[in-house]
N, C-alpha and C positions, 0 to 999 in steps of 0.2 A: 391569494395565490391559487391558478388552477390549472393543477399538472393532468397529463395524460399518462399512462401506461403502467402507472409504480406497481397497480395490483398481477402488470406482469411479470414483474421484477421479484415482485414475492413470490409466485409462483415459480421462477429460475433459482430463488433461493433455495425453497423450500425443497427444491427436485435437487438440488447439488448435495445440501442435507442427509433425504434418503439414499443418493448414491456414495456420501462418505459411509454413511451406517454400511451400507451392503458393502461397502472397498474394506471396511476396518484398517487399524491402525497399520504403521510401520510394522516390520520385525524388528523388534527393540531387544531381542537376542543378541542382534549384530553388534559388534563394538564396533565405535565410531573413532577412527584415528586421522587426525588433522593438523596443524601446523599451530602452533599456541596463537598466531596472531590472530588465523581464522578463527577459531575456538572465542577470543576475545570480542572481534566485532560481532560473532554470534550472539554473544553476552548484551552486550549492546543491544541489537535488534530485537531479543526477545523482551527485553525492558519496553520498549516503544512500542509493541503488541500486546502488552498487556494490561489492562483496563477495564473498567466497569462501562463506558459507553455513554454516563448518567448526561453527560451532557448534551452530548449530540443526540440522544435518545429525545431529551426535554425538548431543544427545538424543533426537533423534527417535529414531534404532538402540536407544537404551537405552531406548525405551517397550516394547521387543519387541512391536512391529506389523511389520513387515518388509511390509506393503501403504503402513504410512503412510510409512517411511523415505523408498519411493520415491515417494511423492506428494511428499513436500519435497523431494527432490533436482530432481524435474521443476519446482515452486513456485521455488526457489534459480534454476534455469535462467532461469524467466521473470526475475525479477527482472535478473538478471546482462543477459539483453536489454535492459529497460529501459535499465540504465545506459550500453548501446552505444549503442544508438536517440538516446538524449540526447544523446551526447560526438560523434555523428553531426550531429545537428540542432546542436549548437555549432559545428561544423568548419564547418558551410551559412553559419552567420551569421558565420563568421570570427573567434568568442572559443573562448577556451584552454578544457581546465577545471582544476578545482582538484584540487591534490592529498590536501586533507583540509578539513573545516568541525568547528569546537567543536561543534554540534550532530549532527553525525551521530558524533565522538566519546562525549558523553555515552549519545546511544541506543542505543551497542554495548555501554560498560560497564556501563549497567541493564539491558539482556536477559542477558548473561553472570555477574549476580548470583549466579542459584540456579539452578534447574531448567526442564524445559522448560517447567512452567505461568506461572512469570514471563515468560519468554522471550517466548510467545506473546503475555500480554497487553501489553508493550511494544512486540512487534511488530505488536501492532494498532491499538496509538494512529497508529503509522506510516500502516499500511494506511488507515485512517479517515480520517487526516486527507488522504493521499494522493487520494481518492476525491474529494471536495471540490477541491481543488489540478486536477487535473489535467484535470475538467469543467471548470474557469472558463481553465485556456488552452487546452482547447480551442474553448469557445464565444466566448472573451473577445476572440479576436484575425482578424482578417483574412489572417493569412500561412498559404497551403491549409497549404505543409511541416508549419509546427509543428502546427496543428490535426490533421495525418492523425497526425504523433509521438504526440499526446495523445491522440487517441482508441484507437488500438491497444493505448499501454499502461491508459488507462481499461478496456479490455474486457477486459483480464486483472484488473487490481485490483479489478474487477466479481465475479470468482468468488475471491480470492484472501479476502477475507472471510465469505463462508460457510462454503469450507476452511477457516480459522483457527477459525469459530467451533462448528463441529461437533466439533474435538477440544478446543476449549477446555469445551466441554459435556463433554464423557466426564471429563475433569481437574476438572472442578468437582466432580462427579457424587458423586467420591470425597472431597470433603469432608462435615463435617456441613451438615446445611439450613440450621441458623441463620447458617453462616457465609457462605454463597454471594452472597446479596445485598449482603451489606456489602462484601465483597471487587468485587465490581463498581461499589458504589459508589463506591468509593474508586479504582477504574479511572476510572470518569468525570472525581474530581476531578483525577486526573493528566492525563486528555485535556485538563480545562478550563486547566488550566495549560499545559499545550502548546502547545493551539490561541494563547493570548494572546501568547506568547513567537512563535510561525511567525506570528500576525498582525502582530505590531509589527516582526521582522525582515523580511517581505515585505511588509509594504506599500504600496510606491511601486507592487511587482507589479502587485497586486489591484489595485490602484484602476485601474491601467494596463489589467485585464484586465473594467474593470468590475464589482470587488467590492471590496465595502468591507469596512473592517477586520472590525466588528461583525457584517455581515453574515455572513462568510467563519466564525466562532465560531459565532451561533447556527447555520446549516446544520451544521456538523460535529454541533455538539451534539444536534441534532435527529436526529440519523441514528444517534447513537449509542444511542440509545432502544433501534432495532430489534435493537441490533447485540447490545445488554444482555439482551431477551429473546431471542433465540437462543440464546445460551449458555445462558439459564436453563432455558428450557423442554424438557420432553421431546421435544420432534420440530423444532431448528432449521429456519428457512425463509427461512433468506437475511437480507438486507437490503434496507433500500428504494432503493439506488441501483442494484439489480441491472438495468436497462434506464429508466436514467432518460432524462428527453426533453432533446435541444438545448433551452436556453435562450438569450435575447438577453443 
């Protein structure tokens, strides 16, 4: 496998890093008051951000990139933030969190199937659907706390999908042509199954955050478009949520 650019990517990590340090935390002063259903898929969400990384760490090592190892290790860091930031924003609103959810169970045993090209497309149904999720509490809700929690971690899951998708390109790259589109096809139909299942478990959420079930599926799925030609194409270029606007 021979990738181009990862020791950039480390370098955009690492510079997001020293500008967290210089931003510092929330005001964790603030009390966070919210609707119990939000509070609950919060619950949720922080479970599924929270991880050691051990494995996607291992194959990355085993792509022999040693540029991209350490872009996922610094990638694994953000993420492990997230799920502080969250268990942070829980502690504001005065709920627990959870020690484990069936679905963040299942989404660890299908990245841990096979290799790291499975791993990644699993972990980008995450990422995808997360993008979606975590614009609508930030725009969906009135309470500053949670909205400043979600925007910060939106602006990491903003670059954490072009990353995925640039090495998911090199990993395609190495199959035959005819087979590339169908394997993303078939990526989708898993996102579309995903999204239905986060849509009907969070529900009460969405509606709370002013999105509806339907609504919350096609966005994701819409997005996934782009997300589908990056991977495919010769020269990935992001995604469309990469600086998307506040919405009502």
């Amino acid at each position: 496998m021979h990738t181009d650019g990862f020791a950039e990517w480390t370098r955009r990590f690492e510079a997001e890093r020293e500008r967290r340090r210089a931003q510092g935390d929330p005001d964790w002063g603030r009390n966070a008051t919210l609707h119990p259903a939000v509070w609950a898929s919060i619950q949720r969400f922080q479970v599924g951000e929270d991880g050691d990384g051990a494995s996607l760490v291992g194959k990355a090592d085993q792509a022999g990139d040693p540029d991209y190892g350490q872009a996922v290790r610094l990638f694994v860091a953000e993420e492990q933030n997230h799920a502080r930031l969250l268990a942070r924003l829980l502690a504001a609103g005065g709920v627990p969190t959870l020690s484990g959810h069936w679905s963040d169970t299942v989404f660890v045993r299908l990245r841990r199937l096979m290799g790291l090209r499975m791993e990644l497309l699993v972990l980008m149904i995450a990422e995808v659907v997360a993008l979606r999720y975590y614009r609508a509490l930030r725009d969906g809700t009135d309470d500053a706390l949670t909205a400043d929690v979600a925007e910060r971690i939106l602006s990491d899951e903003q670059r954490h999908v072009p990353f995925h998708c640039e090495r998911l390109h090199a990993s395609l790259a190495e199959l035959p042509r005819a087979v590339r589109r169908p394997v993303m096809a078939l990526w989708r139909l898993l996102l579309l199954a995903v999204c239905l299942v986060v849509a009907a478990d969070h529900g009460p959420a969405l509606r709370g955050l002013g999105l509806g079930r339907l609504r919350f599926v096609n966005d994701v799925m819409a997005s996934s478009r782009t997300v589908v030609s990056a991977v495919l194409l010769p020269h990935p270029d992001g995604h469309p949520d990469a600086h998307p606007a506040r919405s009502g």
